[in-house]
C-alpha positions in Angstrom: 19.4 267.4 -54.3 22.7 268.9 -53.2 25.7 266.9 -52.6 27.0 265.8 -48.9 30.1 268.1 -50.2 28.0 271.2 -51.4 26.2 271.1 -47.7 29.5 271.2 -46.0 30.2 273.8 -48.1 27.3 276.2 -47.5 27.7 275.0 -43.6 31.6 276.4 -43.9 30.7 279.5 -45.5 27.5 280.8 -43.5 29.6 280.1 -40.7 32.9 282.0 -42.2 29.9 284.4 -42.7 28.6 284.8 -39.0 32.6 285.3 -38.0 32.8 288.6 -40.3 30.2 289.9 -38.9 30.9 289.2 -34.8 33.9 290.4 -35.6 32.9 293.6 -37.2 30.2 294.3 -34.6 33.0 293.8 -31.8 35.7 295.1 -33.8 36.6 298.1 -31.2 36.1 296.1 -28.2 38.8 293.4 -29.6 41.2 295.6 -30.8 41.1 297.2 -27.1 41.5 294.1 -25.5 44.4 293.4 -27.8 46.3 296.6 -26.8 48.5 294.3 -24.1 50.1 291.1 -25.4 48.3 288.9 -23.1 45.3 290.1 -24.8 46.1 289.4 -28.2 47.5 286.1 -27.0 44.1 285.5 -26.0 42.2 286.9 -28.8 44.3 285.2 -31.6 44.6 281.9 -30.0 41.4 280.0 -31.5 42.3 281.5 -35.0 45.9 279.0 -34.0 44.7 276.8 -31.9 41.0 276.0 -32.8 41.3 272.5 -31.3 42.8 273.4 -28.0 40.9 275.4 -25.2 43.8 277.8 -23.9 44.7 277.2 -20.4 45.7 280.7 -18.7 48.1 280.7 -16.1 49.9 283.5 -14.3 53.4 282.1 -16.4 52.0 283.0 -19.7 51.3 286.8 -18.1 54.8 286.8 -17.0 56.2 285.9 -20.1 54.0 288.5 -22.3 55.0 290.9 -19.6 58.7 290.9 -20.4 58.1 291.0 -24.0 56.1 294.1 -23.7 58.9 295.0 -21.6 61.3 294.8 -25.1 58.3 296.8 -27.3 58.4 299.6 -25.6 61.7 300.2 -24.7 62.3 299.1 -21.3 65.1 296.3 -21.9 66.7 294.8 -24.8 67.8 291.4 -23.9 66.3 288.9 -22.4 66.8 285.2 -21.0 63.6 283.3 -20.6 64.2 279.5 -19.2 60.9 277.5 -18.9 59.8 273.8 -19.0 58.3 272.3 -22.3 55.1 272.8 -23.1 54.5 276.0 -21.5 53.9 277.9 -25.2 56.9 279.9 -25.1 57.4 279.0 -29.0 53.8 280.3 -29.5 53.9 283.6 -27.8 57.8 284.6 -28.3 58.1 283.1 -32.2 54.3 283.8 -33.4 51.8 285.9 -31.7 54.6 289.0 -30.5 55.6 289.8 -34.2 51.9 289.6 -34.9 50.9 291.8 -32.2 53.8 294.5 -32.8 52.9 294.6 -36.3 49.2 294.9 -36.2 47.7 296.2 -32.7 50.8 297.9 -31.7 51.4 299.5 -35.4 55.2 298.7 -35.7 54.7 297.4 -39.2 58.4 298.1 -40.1 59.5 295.7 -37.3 61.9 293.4 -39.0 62.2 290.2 -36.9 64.8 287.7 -37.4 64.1 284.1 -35.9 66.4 280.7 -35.1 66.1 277.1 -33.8 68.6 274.4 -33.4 67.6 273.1 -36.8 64.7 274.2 -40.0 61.4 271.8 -38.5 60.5 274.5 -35.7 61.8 277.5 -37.8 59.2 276.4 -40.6 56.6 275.7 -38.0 56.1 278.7 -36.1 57.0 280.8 -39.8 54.0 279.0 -41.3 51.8 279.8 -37.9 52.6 283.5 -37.8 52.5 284.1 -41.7 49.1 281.8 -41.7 47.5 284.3 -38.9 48.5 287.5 -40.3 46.3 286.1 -43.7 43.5 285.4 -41.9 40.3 287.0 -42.4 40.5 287.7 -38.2 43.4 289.4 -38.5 43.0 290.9 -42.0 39.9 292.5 -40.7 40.9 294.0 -37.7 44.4 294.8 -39.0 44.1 295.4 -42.6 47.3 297.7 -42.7 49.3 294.3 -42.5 49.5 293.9 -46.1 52.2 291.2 -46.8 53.9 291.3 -50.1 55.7 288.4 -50.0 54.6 285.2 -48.2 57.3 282.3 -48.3 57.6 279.7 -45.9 60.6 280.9 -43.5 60.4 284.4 -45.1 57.4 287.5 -45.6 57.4 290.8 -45.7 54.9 293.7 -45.8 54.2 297.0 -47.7 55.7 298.7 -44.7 58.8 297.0 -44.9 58.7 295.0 -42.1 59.7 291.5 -42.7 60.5 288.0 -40.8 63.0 285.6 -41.8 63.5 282.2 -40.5 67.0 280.4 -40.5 68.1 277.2 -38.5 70.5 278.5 -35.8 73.6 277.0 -37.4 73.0 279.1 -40.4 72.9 282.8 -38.5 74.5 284.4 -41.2 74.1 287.4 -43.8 70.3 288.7 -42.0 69.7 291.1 -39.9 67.2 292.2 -37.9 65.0 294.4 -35.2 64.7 291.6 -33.0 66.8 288.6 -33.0 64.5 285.6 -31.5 66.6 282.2 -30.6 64.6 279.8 -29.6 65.6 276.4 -28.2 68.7 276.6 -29.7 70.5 273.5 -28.9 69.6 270.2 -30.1 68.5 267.8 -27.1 70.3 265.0 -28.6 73.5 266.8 -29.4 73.9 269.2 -26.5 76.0 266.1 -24.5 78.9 266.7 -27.6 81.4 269.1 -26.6 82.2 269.8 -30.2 78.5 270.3 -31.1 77.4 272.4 -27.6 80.6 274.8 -27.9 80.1 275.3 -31.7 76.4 276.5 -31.3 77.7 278.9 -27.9 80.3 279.8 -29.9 78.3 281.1 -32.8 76.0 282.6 -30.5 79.0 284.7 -28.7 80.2 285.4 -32.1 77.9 286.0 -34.3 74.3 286.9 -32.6 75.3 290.8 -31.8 76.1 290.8 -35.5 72.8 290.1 -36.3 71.5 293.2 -34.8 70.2 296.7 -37.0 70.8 298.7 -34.4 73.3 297.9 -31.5 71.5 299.5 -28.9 68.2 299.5 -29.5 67.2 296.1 -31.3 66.8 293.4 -28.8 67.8 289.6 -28.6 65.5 287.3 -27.2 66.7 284.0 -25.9 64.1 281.3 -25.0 64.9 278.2 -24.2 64.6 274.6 -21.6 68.4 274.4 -19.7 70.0 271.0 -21.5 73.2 271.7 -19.9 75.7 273.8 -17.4 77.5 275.3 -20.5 74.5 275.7 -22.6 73.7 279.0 -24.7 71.6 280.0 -21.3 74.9 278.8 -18.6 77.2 281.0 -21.1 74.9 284.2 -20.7 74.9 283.8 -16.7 78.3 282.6 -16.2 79.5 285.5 -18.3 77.4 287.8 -16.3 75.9 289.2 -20.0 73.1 291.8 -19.6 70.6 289.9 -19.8 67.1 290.4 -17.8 66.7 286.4 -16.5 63.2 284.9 -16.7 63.4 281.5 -15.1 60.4 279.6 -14.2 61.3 276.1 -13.1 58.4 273.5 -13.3 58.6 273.1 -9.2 59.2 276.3 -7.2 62.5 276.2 -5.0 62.7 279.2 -2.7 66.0 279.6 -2.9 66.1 280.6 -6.6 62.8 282.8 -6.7 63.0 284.8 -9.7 62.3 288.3 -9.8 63.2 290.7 -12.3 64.1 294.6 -13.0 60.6 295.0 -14.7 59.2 294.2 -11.4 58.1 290.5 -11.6 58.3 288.2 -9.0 57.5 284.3 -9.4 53.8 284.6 -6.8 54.3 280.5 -5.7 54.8 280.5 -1.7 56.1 276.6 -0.8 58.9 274.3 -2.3 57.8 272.3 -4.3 54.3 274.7 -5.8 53.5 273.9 -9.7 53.8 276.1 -12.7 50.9 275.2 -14.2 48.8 272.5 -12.1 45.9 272.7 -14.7 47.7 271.6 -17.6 50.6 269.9 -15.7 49.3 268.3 -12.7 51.3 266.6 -10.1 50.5 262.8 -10.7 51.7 264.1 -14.3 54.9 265.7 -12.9 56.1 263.1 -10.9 55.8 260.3 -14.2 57.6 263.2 -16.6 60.3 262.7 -13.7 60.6 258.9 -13.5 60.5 258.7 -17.1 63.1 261.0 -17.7 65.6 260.7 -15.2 66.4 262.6 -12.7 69.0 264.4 -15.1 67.1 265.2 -17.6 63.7 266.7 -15.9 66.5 268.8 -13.5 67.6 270.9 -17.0 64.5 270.8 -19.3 61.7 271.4 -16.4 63.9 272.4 -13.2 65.9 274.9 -15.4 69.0 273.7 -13.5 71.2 271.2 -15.3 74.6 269.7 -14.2 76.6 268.0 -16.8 75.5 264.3 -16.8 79.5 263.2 -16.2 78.4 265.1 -12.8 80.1 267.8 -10.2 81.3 267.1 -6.8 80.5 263.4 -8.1 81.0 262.2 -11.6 79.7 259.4 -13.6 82.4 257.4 -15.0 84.1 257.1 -11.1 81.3 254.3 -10.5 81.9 252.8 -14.1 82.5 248.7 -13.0 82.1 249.3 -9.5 78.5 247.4 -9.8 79.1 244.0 -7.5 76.9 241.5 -6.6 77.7 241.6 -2.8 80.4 243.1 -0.2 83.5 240.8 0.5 83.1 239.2 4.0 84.5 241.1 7.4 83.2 244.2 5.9 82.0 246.9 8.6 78.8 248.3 8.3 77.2 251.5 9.2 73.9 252.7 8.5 73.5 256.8 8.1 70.1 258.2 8.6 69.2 261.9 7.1 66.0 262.7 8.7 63.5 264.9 6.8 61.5 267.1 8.5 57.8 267.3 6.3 56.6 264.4 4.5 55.7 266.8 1.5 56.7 264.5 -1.9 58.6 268.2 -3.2 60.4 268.3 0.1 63.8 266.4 1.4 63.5 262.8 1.8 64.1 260.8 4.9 67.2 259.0 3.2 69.5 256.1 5.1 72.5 254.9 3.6 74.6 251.7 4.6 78.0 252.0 3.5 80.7 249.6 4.3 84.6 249.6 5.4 86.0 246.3 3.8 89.2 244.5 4.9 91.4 246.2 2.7 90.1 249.8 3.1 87.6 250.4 0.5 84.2 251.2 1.0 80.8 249.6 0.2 77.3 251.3 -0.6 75.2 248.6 0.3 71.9 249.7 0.6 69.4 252.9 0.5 66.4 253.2 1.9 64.0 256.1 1.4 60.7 257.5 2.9 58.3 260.9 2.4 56.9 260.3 5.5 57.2 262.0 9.0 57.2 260.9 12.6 56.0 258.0 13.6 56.2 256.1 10.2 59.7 257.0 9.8 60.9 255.8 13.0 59.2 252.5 12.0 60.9 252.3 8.8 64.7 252.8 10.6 63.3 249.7 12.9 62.6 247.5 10.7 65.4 248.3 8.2 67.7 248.0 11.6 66.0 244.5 11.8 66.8 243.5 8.4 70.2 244.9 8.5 71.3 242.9 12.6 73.1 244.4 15.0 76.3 244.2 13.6 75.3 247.2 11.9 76.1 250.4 13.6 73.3 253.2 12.8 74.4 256.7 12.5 72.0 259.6 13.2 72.1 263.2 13.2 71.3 265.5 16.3 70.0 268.8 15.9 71.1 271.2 18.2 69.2 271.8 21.9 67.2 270.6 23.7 64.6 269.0 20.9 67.7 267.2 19.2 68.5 265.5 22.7 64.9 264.4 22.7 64.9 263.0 19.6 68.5 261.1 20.4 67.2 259.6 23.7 63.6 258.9 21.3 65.8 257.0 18.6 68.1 255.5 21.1 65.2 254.0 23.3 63.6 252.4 20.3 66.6 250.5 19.0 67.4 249.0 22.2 70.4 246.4 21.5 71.7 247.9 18.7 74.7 250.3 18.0 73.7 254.4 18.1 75.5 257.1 17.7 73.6 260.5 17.2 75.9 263.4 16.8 75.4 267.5 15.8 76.7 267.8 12.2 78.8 270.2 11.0 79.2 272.3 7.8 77.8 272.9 5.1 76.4 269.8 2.9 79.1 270.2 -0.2 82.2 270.6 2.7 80.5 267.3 4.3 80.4 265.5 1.2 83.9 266.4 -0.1 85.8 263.5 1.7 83.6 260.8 0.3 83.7 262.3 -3.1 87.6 261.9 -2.9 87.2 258.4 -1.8 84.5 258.0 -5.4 87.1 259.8 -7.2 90.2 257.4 -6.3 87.9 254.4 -7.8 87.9 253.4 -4.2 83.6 253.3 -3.8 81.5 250.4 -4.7 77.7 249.9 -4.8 76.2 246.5 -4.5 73.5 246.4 -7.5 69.9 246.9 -6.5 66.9 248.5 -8.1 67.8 251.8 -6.0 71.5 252.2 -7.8 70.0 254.4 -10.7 68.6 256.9 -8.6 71.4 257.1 -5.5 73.6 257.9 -8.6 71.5 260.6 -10.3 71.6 262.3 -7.3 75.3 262.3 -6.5 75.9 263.0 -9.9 73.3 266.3 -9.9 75.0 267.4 -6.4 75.0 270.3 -5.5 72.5 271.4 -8.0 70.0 268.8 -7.7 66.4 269.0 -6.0 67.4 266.1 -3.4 70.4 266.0 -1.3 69.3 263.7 1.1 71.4 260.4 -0.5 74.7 262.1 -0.6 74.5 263.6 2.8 73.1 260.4 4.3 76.3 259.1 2.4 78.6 261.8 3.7 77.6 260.8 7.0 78.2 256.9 7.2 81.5 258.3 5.6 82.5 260.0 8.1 81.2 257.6 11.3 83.1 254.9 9.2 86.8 256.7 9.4 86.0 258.5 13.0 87.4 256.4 15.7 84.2 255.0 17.3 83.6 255.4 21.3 82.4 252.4 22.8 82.4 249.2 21.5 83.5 248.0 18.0 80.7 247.2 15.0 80.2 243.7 14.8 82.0 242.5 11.7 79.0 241.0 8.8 78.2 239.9 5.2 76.0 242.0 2.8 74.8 240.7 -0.2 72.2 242.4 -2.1 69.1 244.6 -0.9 65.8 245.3 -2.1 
């Protein structure tokens, strides 16, 4: 009787067996479909991936696309920015040497590839060399004859080869196509020394790496970590560079389109990349988890240095206090929102506080994603819990619908302090005045479970998602130094909040 391992055996091989001979019987039909990247993506992926179904999404079509693009000549350099996870490493690193080599017949291709450090360089060398032996490949493409099969380095008979170095180490190759991929470390890229070493030495040294100037082609793929990462450099330097940026949540604003014709297809703020693989329940815990800073680079594609821009960090280092000295003068801002969609501005209102001796006092935020008639509940009761000593601040839109909504507001909080005014200006110009105020070391917030994420925003301003915080802020600011018509805010204590 034949051993448990003998049957597995016979099982492996009939079924290695039955594989030959689909292929051969749809030979022509797969080397068709394999004629366009997103094809072979396709085709090849199970002979990768055997364990994971592939997801397709319009992104992955975009991304072949633009490679494509590079094959045949249209551009030479390109920029792609894209959250993790969306199998950038796979298709730029792996599959497109693959598929230039054997479908498209560029066997004398010579690819160079770089990561921040050796782990992904060996990874994706192993996963390209490994597919290329494969009796799928072999079969279809059996002009692909490598003669040398190393870890981070092959070649074939046609001269083509790929060689893998860590990006720090971009010295002495050269090649067709230069491919750096995630080049920055995630936990270095806060360094100064480290981040401007690795731009440097891709400034310095990556056009060196080139065979041919003009006609070999640099491929930079990467998440944003920072404003002055390899990515910030090629765009603030204005470097010809064909920009692919997907961000995880679609912002109107920044739709990206390129010179090969693409345009990013999502219609509302806020729309998914990939709502199969990355749904929103899963979005929204990648962003608590990781801070507003960090999901803002890596999945947004639009990092601001962590020690902030209009609004930095270390201005609010110490200025966490239990509660607000007495006499203090309270106002309560309100920036109204007008959708309660959860990828849309918030409804944000900000007390901020005058004390005796001229500093100010963030004493409170509260926040709501709702519309109408739950968020003039929530600005009641919050006016409740705050008394009427607190003045409350809103903002009138122009015509006739803002004066609607003033007398609406004004009618509700019967007995208490409102003042509803047009506002003027641009967010960043409104905001400027407090931030000089931060700046001087002359802001405090009183600690509460909502300091983490008032300061994540002012510290991503301008270039965050959400602006509602700082311009709820900019606006108690400025009802706080304007001389106030009528009578004055009752003075009050505020100790900690929620």
């Amino acid at each position: 009787m034949p051993s448990l391992e003998a049957i597995r055996a016979e099982r492996a091989r009939r079924e290695a067996q039955r594989e030959r001979e689909r292929i051969a019987r749809n030979a022509d039909a797969i080397r068709a479909r394999c004629q366009s990247l997103a094809g072979f993506v396709r085709e090849a992926w199970p002979i990768l991936e055997p364990n994971t179904p592939l997801v397709w999404n319009w992104h992955l079509d975009a991304i072949c696309e633009h490679l494509e693009a590079i094959t045949f000549g249209q551009i030479t350099r390109l920029l792609t920015n894209v959250p993790p996870g969306s199998s950038k490493s796979l298709i730029v690193s792996v599959l497109w040497q693959a598929w230039e080599w054997g479908p498209i017949g560029k066997r004398s291709m010579r690819f160079l590839t770089t990561a921040h450090n050796d782990v992904p360089v060996k990874r994706d060398s192993r996963k390209c060399r490994d597919l290329i032996l494969s009796e799928w490949y072999r079969s279809l493409w059996p002009e692909v004859d490598l003669v040398r099969a190393g870890e981070m380095s092959f070649a074939n008979s046609s001269t083509g080869t790929r060689e893998g170095v860590a990006f720090g180490s971009l010295t002495s190759q050269r090649g067709d196509r230069l491919i750096i991929d995630d080049p920055h470390s995630t936990t270095k890229v806060e360094s100064d020394a480290e981040r401007t070493a690795t731009t440097r030495k891709f400034r310095e040294g990556a056009l060196n790496r080139l065979n041919d100037q003009k006609r070999s082609a640099i491929v930079v793929v990467m998440q944003r970590l920072h404003s002055d990462d390899i990515s910030g450099t090629i765009l603030k330097l204005g470097m010809e560079y064909v920009h692919l940026c997907l961000p995880m949540e679609f912002e109107k604003e920044r739709r990206c389109r390129t010179c090969i014709g693409f345009e990013d297809p999502r219609t509302n703020d806020g729309d998914l990349l990939d709502p199969v693989r990355f749904p929103r329940e899963e979005v929204e815990k990648l962003q608590r988890e990781m801070g507003s800073y960090s999901y803002a680079g890596q999945y947004q594609q639009r990092p601001t240095p962590r020690e902030g821009g209009l609004f930095k960090r270390a201005w609010f280092d110490g200025k966490i206090i239990g509660a607000a000295p007495e006499r203090t003068v309270w106002v309560r801002h309100w920036d109204l929102a007008a959708t309660k969609k959860k990828t849309s501005a918030r409804t944000a209102g900000v007390k901020l506080g005058k004390t005796p001796d001229g500093r100010y006092v963030v004493g409170h935020v509260a926040m709501t994603q709702d519309e109408g008639n739950a968020v003039r509940k929530l600005i009641k009761a919050t006016a409740e819990i705050d008394g009427k000593g607190v003045m409350i601040s809103l903002p009138q839109d122009p015509g006739q619908a803002g004066k609607v909504q003033k007398s609406d507001f004004v009618a509700q909080l019967a007995g208490w302090d409102v003042r509803a005014e047009p506002e003027t200006g641009d967010k960043e110009t409104r905001a400027t005045p407090f931030s000089a105020q931060c700046e001087a070391g002359n802001v405090y917030l009183v600690r509460g479970a909502w300091n983490d994420d008032y300061l994540d925003e002012l510290c991503l301003f301008p270039g965050g998602s959400f602006k509602d915080q700082v311009d709820a802020s900019s606006g108690a600011f400025g009802r706080l130094v304007k001389p106030a018509k009528g009578p004055p805010a009752v003075f009050g204590t505020y100790g900690s909040q929620g």
